[in-house]
N, C-alpha and C positions, 0 to 999 in steps of 0.2 A: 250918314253911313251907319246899317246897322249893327252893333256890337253884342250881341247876345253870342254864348258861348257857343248855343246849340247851330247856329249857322256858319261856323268855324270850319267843319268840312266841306263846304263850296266854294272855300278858297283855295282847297291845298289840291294838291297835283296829285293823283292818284296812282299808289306805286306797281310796277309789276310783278304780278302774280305771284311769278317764283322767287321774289326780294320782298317778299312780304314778311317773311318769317327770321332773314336773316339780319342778324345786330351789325353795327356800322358805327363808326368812330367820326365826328363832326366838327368843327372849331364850332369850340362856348361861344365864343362871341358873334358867330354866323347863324347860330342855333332861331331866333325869333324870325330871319328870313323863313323858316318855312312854315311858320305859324301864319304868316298872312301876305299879301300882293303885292305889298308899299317896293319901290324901287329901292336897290342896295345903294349905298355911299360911293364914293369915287375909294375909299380907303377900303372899303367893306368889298368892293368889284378885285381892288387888286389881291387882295387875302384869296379873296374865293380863286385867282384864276392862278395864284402861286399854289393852292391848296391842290384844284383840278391838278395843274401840268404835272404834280408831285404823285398822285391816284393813277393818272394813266400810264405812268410811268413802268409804277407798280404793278397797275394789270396786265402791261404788256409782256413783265417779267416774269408775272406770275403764268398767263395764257404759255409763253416761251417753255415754263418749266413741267405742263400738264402736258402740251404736246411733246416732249420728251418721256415724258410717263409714260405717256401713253404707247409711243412708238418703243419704247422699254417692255410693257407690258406685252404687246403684241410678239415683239422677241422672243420674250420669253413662253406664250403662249406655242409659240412652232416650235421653241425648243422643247419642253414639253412633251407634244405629241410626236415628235423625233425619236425623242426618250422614251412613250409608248411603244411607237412604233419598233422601234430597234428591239424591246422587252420581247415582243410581240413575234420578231423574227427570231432571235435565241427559243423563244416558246420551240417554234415553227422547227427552227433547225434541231432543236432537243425531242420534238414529239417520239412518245413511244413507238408508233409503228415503225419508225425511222428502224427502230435498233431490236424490228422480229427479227428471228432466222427464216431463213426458207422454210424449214420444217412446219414452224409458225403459222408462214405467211400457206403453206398449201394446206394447212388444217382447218384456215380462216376458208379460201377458195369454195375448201370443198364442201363445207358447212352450209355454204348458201344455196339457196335455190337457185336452179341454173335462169328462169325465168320469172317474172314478175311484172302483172299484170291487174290492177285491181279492178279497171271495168274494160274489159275485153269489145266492148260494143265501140267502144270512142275514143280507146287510149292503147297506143302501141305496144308490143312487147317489150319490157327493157328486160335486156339479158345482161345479168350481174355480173359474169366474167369481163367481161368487156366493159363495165364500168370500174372492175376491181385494176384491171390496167393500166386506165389512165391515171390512177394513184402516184406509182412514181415508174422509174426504169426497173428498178427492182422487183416492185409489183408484177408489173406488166413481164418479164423475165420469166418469173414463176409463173406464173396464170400459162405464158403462150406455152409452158415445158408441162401443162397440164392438158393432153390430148383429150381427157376423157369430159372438158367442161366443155369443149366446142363440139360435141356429137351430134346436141339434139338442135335441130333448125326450125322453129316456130318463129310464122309469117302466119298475120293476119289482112284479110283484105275487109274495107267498109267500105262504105259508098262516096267517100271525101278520096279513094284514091282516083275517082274516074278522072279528074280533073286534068293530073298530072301523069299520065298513062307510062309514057318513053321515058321519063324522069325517074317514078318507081320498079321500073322494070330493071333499070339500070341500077337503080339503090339497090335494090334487092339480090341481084345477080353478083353484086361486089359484096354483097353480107355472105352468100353460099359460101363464096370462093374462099373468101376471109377465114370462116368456121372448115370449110373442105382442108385448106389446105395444114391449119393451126390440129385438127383432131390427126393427122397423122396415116396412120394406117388402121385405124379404129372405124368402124362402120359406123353410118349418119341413122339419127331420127330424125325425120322430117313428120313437123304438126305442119297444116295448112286448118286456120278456122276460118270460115267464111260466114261472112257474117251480112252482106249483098253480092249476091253473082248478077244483079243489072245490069248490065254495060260494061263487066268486071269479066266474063267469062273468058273473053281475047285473052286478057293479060293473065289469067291465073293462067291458063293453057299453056302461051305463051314461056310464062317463067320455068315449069314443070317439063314444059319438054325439053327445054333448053338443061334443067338438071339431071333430068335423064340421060341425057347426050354427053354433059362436062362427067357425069363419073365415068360413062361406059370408058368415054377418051383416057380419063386418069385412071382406069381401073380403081376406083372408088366402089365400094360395097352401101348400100341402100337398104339397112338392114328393117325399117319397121317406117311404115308411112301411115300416118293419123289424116283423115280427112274429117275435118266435123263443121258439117253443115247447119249454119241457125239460121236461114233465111227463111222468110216469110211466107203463108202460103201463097200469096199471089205471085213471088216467087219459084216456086218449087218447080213445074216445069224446065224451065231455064238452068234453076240451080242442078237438076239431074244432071241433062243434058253436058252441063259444064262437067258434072262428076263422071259422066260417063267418057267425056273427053279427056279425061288426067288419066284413065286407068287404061282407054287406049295407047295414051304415048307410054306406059310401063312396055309395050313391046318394041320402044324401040332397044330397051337393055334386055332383050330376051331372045336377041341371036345367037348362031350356034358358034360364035368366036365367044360372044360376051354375055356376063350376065350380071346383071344386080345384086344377084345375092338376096333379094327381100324376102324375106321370113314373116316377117306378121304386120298384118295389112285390116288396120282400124277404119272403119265408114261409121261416122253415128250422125244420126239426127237428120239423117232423108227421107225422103219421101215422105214433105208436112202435107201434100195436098191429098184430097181425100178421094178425087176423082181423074188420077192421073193416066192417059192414053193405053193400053194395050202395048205393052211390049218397051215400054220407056224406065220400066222400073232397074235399077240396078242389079243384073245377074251375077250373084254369089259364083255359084256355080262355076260361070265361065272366067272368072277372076280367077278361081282356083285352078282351073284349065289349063290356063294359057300363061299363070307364074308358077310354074315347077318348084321353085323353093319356097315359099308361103307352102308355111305348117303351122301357122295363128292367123286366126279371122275372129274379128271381134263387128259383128253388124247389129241395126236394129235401130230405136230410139227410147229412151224409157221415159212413156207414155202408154195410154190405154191404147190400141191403134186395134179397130173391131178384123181390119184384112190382114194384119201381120200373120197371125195365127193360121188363117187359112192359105195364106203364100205360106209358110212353113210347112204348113202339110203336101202342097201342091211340091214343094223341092222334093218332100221326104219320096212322094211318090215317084217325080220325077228320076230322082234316081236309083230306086231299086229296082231291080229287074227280075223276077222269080224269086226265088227262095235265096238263093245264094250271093249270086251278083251283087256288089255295090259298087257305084261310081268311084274309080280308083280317087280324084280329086278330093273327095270329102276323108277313104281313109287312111291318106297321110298325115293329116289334122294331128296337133299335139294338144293345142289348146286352141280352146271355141268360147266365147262370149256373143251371148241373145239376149240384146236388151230389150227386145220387143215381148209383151206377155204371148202365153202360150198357154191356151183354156181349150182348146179342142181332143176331144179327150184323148185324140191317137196320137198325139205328140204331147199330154201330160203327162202319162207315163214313162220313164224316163228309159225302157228298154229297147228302143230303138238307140239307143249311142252306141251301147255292142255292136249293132251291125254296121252300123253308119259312119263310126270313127273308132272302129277297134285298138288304135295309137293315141287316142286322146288321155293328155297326164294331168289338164286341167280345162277345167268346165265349169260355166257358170251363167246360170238361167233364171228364167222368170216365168214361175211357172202358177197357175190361176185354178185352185179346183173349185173354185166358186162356182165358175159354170159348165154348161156340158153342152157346147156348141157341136151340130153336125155340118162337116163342108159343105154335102149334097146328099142327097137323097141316097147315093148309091158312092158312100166313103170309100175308100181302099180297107181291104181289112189286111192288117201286117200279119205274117204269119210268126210269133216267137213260143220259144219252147217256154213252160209255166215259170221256169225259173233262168233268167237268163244272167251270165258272171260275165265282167269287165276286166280283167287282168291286167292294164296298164292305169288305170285312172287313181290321182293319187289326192288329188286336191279340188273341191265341188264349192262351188256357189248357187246359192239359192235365195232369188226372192218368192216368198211365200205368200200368199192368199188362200187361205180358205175358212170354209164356217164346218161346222161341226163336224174333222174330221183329223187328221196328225198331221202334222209337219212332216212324216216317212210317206204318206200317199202319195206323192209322185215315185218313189223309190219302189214299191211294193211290186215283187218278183224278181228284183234287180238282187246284184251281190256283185259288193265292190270290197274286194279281199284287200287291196294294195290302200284303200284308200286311209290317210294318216289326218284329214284337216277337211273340216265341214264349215264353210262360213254361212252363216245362215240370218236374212235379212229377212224381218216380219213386216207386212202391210198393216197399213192401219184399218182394212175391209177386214182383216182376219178374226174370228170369232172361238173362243176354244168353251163349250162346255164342261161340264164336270165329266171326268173321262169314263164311267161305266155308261154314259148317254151317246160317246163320239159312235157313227156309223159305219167309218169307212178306215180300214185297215190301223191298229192301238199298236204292233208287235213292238218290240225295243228294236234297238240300231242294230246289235251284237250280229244281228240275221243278219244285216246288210251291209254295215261295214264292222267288221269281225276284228280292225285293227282300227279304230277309229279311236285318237287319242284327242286332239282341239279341239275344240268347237269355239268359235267366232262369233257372236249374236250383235246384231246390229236391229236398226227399227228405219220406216222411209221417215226421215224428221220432215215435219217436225210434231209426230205424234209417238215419242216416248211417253209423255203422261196419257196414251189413252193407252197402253199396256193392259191386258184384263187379266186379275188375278190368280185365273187359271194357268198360263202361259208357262212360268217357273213351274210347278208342278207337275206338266205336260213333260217340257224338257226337262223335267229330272228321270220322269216315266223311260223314256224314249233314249234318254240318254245318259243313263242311269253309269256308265263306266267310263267314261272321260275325266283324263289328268290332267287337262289344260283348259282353263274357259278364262276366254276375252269375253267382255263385253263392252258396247259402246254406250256410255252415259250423256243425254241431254243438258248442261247444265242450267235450261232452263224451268225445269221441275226436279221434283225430292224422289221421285221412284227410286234413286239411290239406296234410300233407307231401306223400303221394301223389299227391296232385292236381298242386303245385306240383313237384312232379319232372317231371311226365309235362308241364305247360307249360313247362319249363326244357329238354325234350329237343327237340332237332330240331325247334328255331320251321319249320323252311321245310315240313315234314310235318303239325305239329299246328297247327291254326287258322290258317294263314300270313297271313290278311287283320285279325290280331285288330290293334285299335289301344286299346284300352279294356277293361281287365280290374276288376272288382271284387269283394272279397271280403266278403261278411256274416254276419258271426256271430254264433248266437242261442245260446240255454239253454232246452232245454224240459225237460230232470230238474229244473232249478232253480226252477221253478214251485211244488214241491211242498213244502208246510209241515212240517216237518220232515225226515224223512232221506231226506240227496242223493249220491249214489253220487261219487266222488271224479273229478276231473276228467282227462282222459286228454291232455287239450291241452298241444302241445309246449311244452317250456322258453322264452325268449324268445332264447337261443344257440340252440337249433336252428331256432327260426320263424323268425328273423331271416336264419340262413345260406343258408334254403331259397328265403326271399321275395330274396336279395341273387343265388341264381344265375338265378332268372325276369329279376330287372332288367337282367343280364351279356346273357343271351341275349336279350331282347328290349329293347332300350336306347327305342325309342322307343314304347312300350307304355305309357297312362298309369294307372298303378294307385293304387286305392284301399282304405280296411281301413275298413270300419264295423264299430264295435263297439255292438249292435243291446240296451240292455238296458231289456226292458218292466214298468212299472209292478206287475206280477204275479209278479215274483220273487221269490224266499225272499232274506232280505237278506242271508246268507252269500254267496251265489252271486255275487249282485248285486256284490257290496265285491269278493271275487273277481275276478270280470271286469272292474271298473271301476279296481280298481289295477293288474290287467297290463296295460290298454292305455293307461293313461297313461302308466306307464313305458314302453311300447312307444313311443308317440309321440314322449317325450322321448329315448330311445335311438336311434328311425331319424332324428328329426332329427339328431342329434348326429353318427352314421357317415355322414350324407350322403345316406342311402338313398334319398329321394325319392321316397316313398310317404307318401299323407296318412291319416292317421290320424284318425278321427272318433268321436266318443261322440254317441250318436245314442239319444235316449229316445223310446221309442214307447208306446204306450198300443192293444194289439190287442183288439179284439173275442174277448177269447176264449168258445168255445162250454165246453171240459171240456179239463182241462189235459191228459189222457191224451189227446184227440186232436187234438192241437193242429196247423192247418192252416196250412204257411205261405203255398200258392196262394190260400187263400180270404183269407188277409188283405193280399193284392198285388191281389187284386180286390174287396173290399168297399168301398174309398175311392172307387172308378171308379162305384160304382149306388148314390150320395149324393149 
C-alpha cells in the first residue's frame, strides 16, 4: 500500500461545499480516522456513535431554535409594515388637502382647465372637474355647487367608436345630462371635434339631435356650439354632409314655443376636399337664417384654400342687393371670425364690414395682399363712398401677408372711431422694405383708428426668427400712438433682444405715447413628442441686461413677462421654460428690476401643433 503523502487525498471523503469553510470541533483521539480508510476499533465505533447521537442532538436543537427565528423574524417583518402601513394612513388621514376650506378648494376648481386633452386624435377628453370630485365628498360638494365648470361639453368622436356604437351613445348622453343638469341654469358650450365621420355620421347625428331635443324639453339654453372637423380628405364628402345633418337638427330648438338661445356658432376645418359637388358646401348664410339668436359665426379653415376667397366673394355678392339693401342675417353679426385667407381684391379691402355687418364689435380675418386674384372676368363692382366709418366695431384681428406694402392696406378708406385693440398676426410670406420704397397706402393708424390704444403682435410660428428687420420700424411708422403693446415671444430664438433694443433706443421716436409694454412667451417646437430643436433663447445675463436698458430709458413704462406654458407641451420643454423663469422672477426681484414676472398655464384649443395659431386662440375665448 502506497504511503506517499501526496496520494493522501484519495482517501478522504470530500466535504460539502458549503462546510468547506466552516471550523468544527472533533475528539483528538478519533482525529487519524479521517486521515485514512483503516476500519475504526470496537472502542473507537462506540466514542464515535456516543459523540454522533450527542451532535444530532444538538442540531436538532439548534434547527428548533432558527425555525423559531425565523418564524420571529417574519412576525416581525408584518409587524413592521403594519407600522408603515398605519404611518402611512395618519399621513393619509392628516393630508393637507383634507383641512382646505371651500374657499380654497373652489380657487383650486377654478384654476384648472375645464378640459385636457394632450393628443386629441387617440385619447379622450378628461375633464378635470370631474376628476377634481372623486377626490373626496367634500371636493366633489364644491366642484357640483360650481355651475360654471360643467358649461362647456367637449365630445370627441375617432374611428375606435364605431365598434361600440349603442354603448357610446349611451356614455355619452349620461355625460350631457350629468354636465346639463350640475351647470344649473347657466347656458352650455358644446365642442364636438370629429376627427372620423366614417361610419360615425348615425351617431354624432344621433347624439346631437337627441341634445337638442333634452334642452328644448328642460328649457336648457345652447348658448355657443364648436363643430371642428379634421377629417381626411377622402373623408370630407361624408364629413359635410354629417355637418350639414347637426345644423339641420338646430331647428328642432327653433320653434315658435322654444328656442336654444344659440348665440355663436363655430365650423372650423371643413371643406378639406378640393373638388367637393355643387351645392354640398356648408351655407353660412342660411345657418344665420334660420338661427335667429346667432350674432357670432366663426367659419373657415386656416390654410391657403385657392376657392375660399372666391366663395367669400360669391356670399358678399349674394347678399347685397343694390346700393342699400343688405341681408338682414349677416347685419345682426356682433362678432365674425374668417379663418380662410382672403386675396381677392374686393373682399381685401375691409369696407365692405360697414355694409355687411354694420353691429359687428369684433372681427378677425385673414387677409392676403400678396395677390390680386379676379373671380371672373366680369367681378361685381361694390359701390362704397371713398371714405367709409364703422361706428360699432371695437376690437379687429388681423392675419397679414403682404410684400411691399403696410400692414393698414386692407384698412385704407375705412375709419373705425370706436375701435380700442388691434391684434395683429404677421405671416412668414410678408415682406416689408425700407418704407420710402413701400407702394401701396404708408398713412399712420390715427386716420383709421383715431382711438386706437393696444395693439397685440403675434407671428404664424413657428417663424418668429424669420421677422425682417424692417417690421418694428414699419409698426412704429403706422402705429406710432399706442399705450399698450403685447407681444408674443418664440422662446425658440433671441429676436427678444432685437426687439428690446429697438424699444431701449430713442423712447421719444419709437412708440413715445407707450405706458404698458408686455411680453409673452410661448413654445410651439415644444409641443412636439419627442425631438425639439435646442432653444435659442438668451442667457438670463443677457435678457436681463436687455430688459434693464428698456426700464433705464423708459422709467415709467409698466412691464410685464408672462411666461405662457400650455398643457400640450413635451415635458422637457415644459421644465425648461418653467425653471428659467422662475429664476428669472427670483433674480429681477432681487436687482430691483421691477418687472413682474408670471407663470401663466393655459390650456389652447389646439387644431395641429404644426399650425399652431396664436390669433385664433386670443379670439376663440371671445365666441364662448
Amino acid at each position: 500500500m502506497l504511503q506517499d503523502e501526496k496520494y493522501i487525498d484519495n482517501r478522504r471523503a470530500p466535504w460539502p461545499e458549503d462546510l468547506l469553510s466552516v471550523p468544527f470541533n472533533f475528539p483528538e483521539s478519533l482525529h487519524h480516522l479521517l486521515t485514512h480508510n483503516n476500519p475504526p476499533s470496537s472502542q473507537e465505533l462506540d466514542e464515535l456513535k456516543a459523540f454522533k447521537q450527542n451532535v444530532q442532538s444538538k442540531y436538532q436543537e439548534t434547527e428548533e431554535k432558527i425555525r423559531l427565528l425565523q418564524a420571529e423574524l417574519e412576525r416581525l417583518k408584518e409587524e413592521s409594515q403594519r407600522h408603515q402601513k398605519q404611518i402611512f394612513a395618519c399621513n393619509v388621514a392628516q393630508a393637507p388637502f383634507r383641512l382646505l376650506t371651500s374657499d380654497l378648494l373652489y380657487q383650486i376648481a377654478a384654476g384648472f382647465p375645464q378640459h385636457y386633452s394632450r393628443e386629441k386624435e387617440i385619447t379622450p377628453a378628461i375633464h378635470i372637474p370631474m376628476i377634481l370630485s372623486h377626490v373626496s365628498s367634500s371636493w366633489r360638494s364644491t366642484v357640483h355647487q360650481m355651475p360654471n365648470l360643467w358649461q362647456e361639453i367637449l365630445l370627441i368622436w375617432t374611428s375606435r367608436e364605431i365598434i361600440h356604437e349603442s354603448d357610446d351613445l349611451h356614455r355619452r348622453t349620461r355625460q350631457a345630462e350629468h354636465f346639463i343638469r350640475l351647470s344649473g341654469v347657466l347656458p352650455l358650450h358644446v365642442a364636438l371635434y370629429i376627427y372620423d365621420s366614417s361610419g360615425l355620421a348615425h351617431s354624432i347625428v344621433r347624439f346631437f339631435r337627441w341634445m337638442v331635443a333634452h334642452c328644448v324639453e328642460n328649457n336648457k339654453r345652447l348658448q355657443s356650439l364648436q363643430v371642428y372637423d379634421r377629417t381626411m380628405d377622402v373623408e370630407a364628402k361624408e364629413s359635410i354632409v354629417c355637418l350639414r345633418r347637426l345644423i339641420r337638427s338646430l331647428d328642432l330648438g327653433n320653434t315658435a314655443n322654444n328656442t336654444l338661445g344659440l348665440r355663436s356658432f363655430i365650423i372650423r376645418g371643413y371643406g378639406y376636399a378640393e373638388d367637393l359637388e355643387e351645392g354640398i358646401e356648408i351655407d353660412i348664410t342660411k345657418i344665420l337664417e334660420q338661427n335667429l339668436d346667432v350674432c357670432n359665426i366663426w367659419f373657415g379653415r386656416s390654410c391657403d384654400d385657392d376657392d375660399a376667397s372666391a366663395k367669400f366673394l360669391q356670399l358678399l355678392t349674394s347678399n347685397f342687393s343694390g346700393t342699400t339693401h343688405v341681408n338682414p342675417a349677416w347685419t345682426k353679426l356682433v362678432k365674425l371670425c374668417i379663418s380662410s385667407t382672403l386675396h381677392h381684391r374686393e373682399v381685401r379691402n375691409l369696407r365692405w364690414l360697414a355694409k355687411l355687418c354694420p353691429n359687428l364689435e369684433i372681427v378677425s380675418l385673414c387677409i392676403d395682399m400678396g395677390q390680386s386674384s379676379v373671380l371672373y372676368d366680369h367681378a361685381p363692382a361694390f359701390e362704397f363712398d371713398s371714405t367709409v366709418v364703422h361706428h360699432k366695431l371695437k376690437t379687429i384681428g388681423l392675419e397679414f401677408s403682404g410684400r411691399n406694402c403696410s400692414v393698414l392696406a386692407p384698412f385704407e378708406g375705412c375709419v373705425f372711431p370706436d375701435v380700442a385693440s388691434l391684434h395683429l398676426q404677421i405671416s412668414r410670406k410678408s415682406v416689408w422694405p425700407d418704407l420710402p420704397t413701400m407702394s401701396v397706402f404708408t398713412g399712420a393708424s390715427s386716420s383709421i383708428f383715431p382711438d386706437l390704444q393696444k395693439l397685440t403682435l403675434t407671428s404664424s410660428l413657428p417663424s418668429f426668427e424669420n421677422f425682417r428687420p424692417q417690421l418694428l420700424p414699419h409698426l412704429n411708422h403706422v402705429f406710432h400712438a399706442i399705450s399698450d403693446f403685447t407681444i408674443f415671444l418664440d422662446f425658440e430664438n433671441q429676436y427678444v433682444i432685437k426687439f428690446l433694443e429697438f424699444m431701449s433706443e430713442t423712447p421719444a421716436r419709437h412708440f413715445p405715447n407707450l405706458r404698458k409694454l408686455q411680453l409673452q412667451v410661448i413654445s410651439a417646437n415644444g409641443n412636439y413628442h419627442g425631438y425639439i430643436r435646442a432653444s435659442k433663447w438668451p442667457s438670463l445675463t443677457e435678457f436681463g441686461a436687455a430688459l434693464q436698458k428698456v426700464k433705464l430709458a423708459r422709467p415709467s413704462v409698466i412691464m410685464t413677462l408672462d411666461c405662457l406654458l400650455d398643457m400640450s407641451l413635451y415635458w422637457r420643454r415644459y421644465s425648461e421654460m418653467l425653471a428659467y423663469f422662475r429664476k428669472a422672477e427670483k433674480v429681477f426681484r432681487k436687482d430691483g428690476l421691477g418687472i413682474e414676472v408670471r407663470i401663466v398655464h393655459t390650456n389652447w384649443d389646439l387644431e395641429d401643433i404644426a399650425e399652431f395659431d396664436p390669433l385664433q386662440q386670443c379670439f376663440l375665448p371671445l365666441f364662448r
